[in-house]
C-alpha positions in Angstrom: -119.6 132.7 27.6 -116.0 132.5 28.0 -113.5 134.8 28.0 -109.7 135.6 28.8 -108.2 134.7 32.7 -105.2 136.2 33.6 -104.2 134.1 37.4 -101.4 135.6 39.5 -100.1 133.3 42.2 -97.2 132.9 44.8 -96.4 132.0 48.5 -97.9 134.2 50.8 -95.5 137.5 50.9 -94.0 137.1 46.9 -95.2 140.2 45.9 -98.5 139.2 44.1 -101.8 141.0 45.2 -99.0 144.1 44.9 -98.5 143.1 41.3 -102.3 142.3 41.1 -103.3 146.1 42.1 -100.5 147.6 39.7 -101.9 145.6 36.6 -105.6 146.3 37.7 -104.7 150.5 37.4 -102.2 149.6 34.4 -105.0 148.6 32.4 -108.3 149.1 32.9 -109.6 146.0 30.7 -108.9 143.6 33.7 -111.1 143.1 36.4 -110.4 141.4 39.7 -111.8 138.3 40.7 -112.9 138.4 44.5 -112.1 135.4 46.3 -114.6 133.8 49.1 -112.9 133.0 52.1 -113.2 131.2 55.9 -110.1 133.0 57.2 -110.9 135.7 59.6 -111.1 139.6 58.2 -107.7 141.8 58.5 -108.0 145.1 59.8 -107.6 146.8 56.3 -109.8 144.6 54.2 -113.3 145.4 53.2 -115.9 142.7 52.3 -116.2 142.4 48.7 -113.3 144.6 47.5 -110.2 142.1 49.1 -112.6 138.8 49.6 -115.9 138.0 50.5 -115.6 136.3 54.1 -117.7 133.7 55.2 -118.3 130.8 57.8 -117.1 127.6 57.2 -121.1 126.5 57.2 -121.8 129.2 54.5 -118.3 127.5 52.4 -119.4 124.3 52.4 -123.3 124.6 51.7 -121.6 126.9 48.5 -119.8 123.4 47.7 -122.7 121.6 47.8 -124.5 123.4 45.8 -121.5 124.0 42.8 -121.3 127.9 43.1 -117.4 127.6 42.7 -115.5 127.0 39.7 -112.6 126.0 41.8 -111.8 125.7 45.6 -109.6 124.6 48.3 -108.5 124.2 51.8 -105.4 126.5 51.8 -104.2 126.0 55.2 -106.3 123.4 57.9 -110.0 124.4 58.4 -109.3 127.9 56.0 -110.9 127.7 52.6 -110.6 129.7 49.9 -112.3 129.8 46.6 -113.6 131.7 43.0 -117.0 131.9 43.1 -118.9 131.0 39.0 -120.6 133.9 39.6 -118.2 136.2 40.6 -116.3 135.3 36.7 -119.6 135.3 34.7 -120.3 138.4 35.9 -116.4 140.0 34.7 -117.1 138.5 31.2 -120.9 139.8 30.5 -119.3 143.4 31.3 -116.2 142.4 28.4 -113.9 142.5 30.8 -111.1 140.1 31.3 -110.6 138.2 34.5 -107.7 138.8 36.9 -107.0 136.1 39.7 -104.8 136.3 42.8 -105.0 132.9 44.1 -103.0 130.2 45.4 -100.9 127.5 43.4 -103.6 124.9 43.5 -106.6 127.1 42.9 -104.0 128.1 39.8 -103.7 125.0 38.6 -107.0 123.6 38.7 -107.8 127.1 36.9 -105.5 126.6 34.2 -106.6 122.9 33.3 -110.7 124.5 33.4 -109.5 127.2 31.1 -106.6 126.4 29.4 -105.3 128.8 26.3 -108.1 131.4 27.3 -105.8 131.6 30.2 -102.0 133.1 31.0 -100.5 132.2 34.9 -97.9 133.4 36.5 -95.8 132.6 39.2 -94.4 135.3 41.3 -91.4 133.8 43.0 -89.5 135.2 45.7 -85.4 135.5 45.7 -85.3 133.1 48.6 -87.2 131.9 51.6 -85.3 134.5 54.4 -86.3 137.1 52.4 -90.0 135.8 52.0 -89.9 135.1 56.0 -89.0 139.0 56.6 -91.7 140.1 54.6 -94.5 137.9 56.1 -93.0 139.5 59.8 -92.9 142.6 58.3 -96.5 143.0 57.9 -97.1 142.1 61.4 -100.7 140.2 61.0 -100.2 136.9 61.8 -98.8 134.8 65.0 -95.5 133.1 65.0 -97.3 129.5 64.1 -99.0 131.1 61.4 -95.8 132.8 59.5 -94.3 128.9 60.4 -97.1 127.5 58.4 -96.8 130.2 55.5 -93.3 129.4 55.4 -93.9 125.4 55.4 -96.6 126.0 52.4 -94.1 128.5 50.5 -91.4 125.7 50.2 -94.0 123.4 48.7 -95.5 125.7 46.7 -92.7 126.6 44.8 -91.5 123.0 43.9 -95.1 123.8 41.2 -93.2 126.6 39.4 -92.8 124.9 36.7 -96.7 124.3 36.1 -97.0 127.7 35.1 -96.9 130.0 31.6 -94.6 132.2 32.7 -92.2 132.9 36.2 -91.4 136.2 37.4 -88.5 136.7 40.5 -89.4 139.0 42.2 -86.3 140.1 43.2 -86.8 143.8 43.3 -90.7 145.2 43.2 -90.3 147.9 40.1 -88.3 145.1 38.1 -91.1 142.4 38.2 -94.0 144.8 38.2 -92.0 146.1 34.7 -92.1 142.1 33.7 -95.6 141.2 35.0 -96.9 144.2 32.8 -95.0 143.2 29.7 -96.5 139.8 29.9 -99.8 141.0 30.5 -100.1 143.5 27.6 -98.8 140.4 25.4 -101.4 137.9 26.7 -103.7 140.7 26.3 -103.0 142.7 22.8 -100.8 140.6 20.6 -100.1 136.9 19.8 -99.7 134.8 23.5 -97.3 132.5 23.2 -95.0 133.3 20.0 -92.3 134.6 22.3 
């Protein structure tokens, strides 16, 4: 069984897993895709709800045996990736799939599911701004914000790759946009517009 994806991506600090939660309680047909992960746990996350967190052993013995649809290593030793049963489970409950993941694990996305799929790129204004977020959450080192910033600027020369591109320029704007797209992907012809 397959059914609809909906995969929201950006730098690190765009504005998407903020645009993700506001189209999960917009409309309650989507369902979120947990991500597995290597990284270490944040302080606010819980295990299942924001990722499923596991060693790099457990990650790669998951690869082995083909429980991903898609996977990657984000950032040097730190995987991240959607696990098949994690999806299969979204559509036997007639649910459609939402996905906050990075460009890459986008794109390999889009080419597995093509036109049962919508993406969207969350951009941010400019890379300052992006910077000033990522310090303003105050959860990662110096090095690490460096490296964020590093992948942002190479993430966003893939913009193009995508469906559709929202700036998010001001929050209320593009969650007004991202939900506008959504309900058309969702409820009327996709791609007519």
């Amino acid at each position: 069984m397959i059914g609809k994806l909906i995969i929201i991506t950006a730098p690190s600090g765009a504005g998407k897993t903020t645009i993700a939660k506001h189209l999960l309680a917009e409309y309650p047909l989507l369902e979120f895709s947990v991500s597995a992960t290597t990284r270490p746990k944040r302080i606010d996350e819980t295990e299942g709800r924001d990722y499923y967190f596991m060693t790099r052993e457990e990650f790669r013995e998951k690869i082995k045996n083909g429980d991903f649809i898609e996977w990657e290593e984000v950032y040097n030793n730190t995987f991240y990736g959607t696990l098949k049963s994690e999806v299969e489970t979204i559509w036997i409950s007639g649910k459609v799939v939402l996905f906050d993941v990075d460009v890459k694990g986008a794109i390999n996305l889009k080419k597995k599911f093509g036109t049962n799929s919508l993406t969207i790129f969350i951009k941010p204004p400019d890379i300052n701004i992006l910077k000033k977020r990522l310090e303003g959450r105050a959860t990662e080192s110096k090095e690490k914000i460096h490296e964020r910033i590093n992948k942002a600027l190479y993430e966003m020369e893939y913009a193009a790759y995508f469906d559709k591109i929202i700036l998010n320029n001001g929050l209320s704007e593009a969650l007004q946009k991202a939900a506008a797209i959504v309900e058309g992907f969702l409820f009327h012809s996709y791609g007519s517009s």
